[in-house]
DSSP file (Angstrom, degrees, kcal/mol; ACC not computed):
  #  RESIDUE AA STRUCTURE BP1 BP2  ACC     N-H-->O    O-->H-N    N-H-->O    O-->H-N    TCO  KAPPA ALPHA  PHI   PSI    X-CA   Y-CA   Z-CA
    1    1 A X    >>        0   0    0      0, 0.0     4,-1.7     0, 0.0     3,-0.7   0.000 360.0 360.0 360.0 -42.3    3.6    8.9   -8.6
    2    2 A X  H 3>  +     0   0    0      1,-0.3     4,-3.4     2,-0.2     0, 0.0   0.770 360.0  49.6 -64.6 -41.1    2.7    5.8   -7.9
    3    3 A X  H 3> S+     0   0    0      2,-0.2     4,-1.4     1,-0.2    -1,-0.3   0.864 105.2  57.3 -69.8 -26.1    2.6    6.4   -4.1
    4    4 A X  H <> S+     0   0    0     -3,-0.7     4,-1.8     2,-0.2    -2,-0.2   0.778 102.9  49.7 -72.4 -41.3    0.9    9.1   -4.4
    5    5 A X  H  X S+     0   0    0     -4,-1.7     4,-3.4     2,-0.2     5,-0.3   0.927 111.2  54.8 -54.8 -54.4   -2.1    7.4   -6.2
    6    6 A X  H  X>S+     0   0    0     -4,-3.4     4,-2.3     1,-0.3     5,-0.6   0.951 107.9  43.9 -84.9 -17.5   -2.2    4.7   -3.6
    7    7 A X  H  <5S+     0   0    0     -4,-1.4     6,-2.4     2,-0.2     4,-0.4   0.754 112.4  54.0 -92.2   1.5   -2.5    6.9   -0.6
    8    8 A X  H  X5S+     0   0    0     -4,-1.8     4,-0.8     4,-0.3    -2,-0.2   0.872 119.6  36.1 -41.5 -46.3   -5.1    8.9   -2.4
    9    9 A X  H  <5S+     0   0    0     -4,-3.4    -2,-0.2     2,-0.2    -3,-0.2   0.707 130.9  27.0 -91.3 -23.8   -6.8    5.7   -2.9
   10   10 A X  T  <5S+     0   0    0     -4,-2.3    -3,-0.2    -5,-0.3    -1,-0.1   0.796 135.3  23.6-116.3 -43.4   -6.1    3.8    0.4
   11   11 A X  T  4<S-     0   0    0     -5,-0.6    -2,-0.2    -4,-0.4    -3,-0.1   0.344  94.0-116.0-136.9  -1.3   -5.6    6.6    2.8
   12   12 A X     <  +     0   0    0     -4,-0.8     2,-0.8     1,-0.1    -4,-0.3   0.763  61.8 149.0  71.8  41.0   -7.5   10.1    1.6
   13   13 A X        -     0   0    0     -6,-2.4     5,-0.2    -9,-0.2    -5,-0.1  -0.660  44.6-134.1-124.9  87.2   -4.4   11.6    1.3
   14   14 A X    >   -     0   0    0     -2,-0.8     3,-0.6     1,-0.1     4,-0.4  -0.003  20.1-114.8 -47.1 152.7   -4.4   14.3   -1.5
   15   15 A X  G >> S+     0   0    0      1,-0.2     3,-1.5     2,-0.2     4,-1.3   0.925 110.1  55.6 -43.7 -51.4   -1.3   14.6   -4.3
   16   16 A X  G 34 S+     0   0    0      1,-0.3    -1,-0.2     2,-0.2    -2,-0.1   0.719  83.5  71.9 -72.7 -16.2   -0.4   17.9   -2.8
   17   17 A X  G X4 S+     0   0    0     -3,-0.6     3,-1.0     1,-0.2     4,-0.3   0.890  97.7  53.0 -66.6 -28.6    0.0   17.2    0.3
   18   18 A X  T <4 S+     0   0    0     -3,-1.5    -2,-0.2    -4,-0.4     3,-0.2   0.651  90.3  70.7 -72.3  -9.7    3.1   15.5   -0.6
   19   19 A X  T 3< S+     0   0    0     -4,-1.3    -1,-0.2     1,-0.2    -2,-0.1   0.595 103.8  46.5 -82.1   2.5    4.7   18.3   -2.5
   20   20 A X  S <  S+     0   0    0     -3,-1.0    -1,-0.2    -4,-0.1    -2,-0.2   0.531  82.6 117.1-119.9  -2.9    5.2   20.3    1.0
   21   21 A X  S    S-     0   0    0     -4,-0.3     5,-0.1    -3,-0.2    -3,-0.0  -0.459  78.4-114.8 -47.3 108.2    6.5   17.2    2.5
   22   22 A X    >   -     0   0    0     -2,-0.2     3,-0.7     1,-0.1     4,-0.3  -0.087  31.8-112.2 -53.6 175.9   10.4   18.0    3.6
   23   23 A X  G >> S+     0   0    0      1,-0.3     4,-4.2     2,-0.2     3,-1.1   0.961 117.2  42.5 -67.8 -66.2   12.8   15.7    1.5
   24   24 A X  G 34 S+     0   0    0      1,-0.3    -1,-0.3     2,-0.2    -2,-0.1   0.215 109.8  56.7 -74.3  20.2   14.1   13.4    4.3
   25   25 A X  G <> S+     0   0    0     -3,-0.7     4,-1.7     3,-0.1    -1,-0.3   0.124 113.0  54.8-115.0 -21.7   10.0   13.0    6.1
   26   26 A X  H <> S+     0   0    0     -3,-1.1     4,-2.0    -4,-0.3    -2,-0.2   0.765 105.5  44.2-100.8 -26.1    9.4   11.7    2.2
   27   27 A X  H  X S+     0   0    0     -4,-4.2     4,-1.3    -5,-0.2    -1,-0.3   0.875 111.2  48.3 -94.2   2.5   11.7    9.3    2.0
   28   28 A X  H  > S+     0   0    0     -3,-0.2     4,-1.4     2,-0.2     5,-0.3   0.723 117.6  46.8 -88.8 -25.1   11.0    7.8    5.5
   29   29 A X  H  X S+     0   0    0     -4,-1.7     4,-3.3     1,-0.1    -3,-0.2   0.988 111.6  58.7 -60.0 -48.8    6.7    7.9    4.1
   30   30 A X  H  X S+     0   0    0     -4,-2.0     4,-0.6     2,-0.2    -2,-0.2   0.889 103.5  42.0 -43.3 -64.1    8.4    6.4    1.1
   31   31 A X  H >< S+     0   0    0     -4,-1.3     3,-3.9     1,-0.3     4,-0.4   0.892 119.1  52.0 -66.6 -90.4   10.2    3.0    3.1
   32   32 A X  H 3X S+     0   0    0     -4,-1.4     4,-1.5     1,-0.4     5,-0.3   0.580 101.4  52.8 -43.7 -32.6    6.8    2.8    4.8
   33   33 A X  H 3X S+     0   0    0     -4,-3.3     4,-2.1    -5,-0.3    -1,-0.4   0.966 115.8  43.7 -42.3 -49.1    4.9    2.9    1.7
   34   34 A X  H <X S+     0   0    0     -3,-3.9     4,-2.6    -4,-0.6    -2,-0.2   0.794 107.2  54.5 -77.2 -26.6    7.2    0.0    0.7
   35   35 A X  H  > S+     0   0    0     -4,-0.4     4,-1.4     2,-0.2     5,-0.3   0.935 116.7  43.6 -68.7 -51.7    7.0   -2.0    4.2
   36   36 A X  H  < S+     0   0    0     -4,-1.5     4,-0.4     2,-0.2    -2,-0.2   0.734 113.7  50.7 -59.1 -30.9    2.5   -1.7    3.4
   37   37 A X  H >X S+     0   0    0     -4,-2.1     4,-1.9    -5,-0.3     3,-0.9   0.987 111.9  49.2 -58.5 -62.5    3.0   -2.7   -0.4
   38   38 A X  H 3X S+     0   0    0     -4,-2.6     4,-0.6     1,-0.3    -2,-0.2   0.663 112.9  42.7 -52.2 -24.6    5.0   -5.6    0.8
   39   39 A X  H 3< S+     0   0    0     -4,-1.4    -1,-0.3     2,-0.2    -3,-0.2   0.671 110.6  56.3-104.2  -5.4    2.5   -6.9    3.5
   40   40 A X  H X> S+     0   0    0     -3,-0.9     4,-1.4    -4,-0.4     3,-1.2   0.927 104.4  54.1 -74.4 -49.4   -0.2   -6.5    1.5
   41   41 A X  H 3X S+     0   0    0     -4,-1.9     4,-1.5     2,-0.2    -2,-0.2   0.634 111.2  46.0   0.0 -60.1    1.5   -8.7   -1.1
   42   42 A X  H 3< S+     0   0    0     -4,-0.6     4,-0.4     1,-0.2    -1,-0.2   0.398 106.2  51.6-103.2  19.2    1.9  -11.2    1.2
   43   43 A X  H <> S+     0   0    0     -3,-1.2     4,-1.2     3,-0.1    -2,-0.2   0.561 110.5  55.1-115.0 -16.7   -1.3  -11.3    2.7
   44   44 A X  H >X S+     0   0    0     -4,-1.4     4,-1.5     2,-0.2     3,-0.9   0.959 110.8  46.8 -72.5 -63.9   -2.6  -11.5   -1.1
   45   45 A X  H 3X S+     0   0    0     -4,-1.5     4,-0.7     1,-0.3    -2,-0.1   0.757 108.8  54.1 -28.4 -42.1   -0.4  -14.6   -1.7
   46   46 A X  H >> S+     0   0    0     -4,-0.4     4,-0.7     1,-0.2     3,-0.5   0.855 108.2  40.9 -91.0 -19.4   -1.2  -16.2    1.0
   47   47 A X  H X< S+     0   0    0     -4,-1.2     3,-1.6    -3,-0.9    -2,-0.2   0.914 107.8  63.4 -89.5 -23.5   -4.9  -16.3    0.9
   48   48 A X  H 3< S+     0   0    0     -4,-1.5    -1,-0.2     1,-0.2    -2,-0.2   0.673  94.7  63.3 -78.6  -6.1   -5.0  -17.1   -2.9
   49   49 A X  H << S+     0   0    0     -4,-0.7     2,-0.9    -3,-0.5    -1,-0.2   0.681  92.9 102.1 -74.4 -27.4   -3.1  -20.3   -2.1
   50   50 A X  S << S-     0   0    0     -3,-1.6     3,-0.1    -4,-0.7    -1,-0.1  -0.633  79.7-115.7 -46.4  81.5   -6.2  -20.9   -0.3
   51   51 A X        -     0   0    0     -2,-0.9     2,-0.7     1,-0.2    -1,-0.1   0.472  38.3-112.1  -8.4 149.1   -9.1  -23.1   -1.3
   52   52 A X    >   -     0   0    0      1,-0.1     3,-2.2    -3,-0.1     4,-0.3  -0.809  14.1-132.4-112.8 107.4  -11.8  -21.4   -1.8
   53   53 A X  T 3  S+     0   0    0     -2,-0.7     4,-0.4     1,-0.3    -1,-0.1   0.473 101.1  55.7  -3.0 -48.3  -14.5  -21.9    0.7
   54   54 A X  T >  S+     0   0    0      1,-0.2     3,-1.1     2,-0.1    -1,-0.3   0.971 104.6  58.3 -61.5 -43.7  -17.6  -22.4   -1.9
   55   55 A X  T <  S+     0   0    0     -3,-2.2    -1,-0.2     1,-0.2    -2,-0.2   0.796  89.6  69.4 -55.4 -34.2  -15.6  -25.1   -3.4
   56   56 A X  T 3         0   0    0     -4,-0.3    -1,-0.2     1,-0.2    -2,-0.1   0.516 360.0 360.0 -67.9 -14.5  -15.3  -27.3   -0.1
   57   57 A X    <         0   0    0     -3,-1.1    -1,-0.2    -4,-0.4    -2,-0.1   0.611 360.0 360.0 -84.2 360.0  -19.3  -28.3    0.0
């Protein structure tokens, strides 16, 4: 469910299109879902470790 919400939200990609989706094409959308969470993740992490620009004047 949760995948479905974010490629609605990220990617236009209506709930129902995945419900015609063969089994074994959803779980390889799946691992890529996980590979986009994950670099998104780290690309959040790393910039909050970041100073924040305003602060530096």
């Amino acid at each position: 469910m949760q995948m479905m919400y974010w490629y609605w939200k990220k990617k236009g990609i209506r709930p129902s299109v995945f419900y015609q989706i063969p089994y074994g094409e959803l779980t390889i959308i799946r691992a890529f879902y996980e590979l986009e969470v994950e670099e998104e993740n780290e690309k959040i992490k790393a910039l909050s470790s970041m100073p924040c620009p305003a602060l530096l004047w």
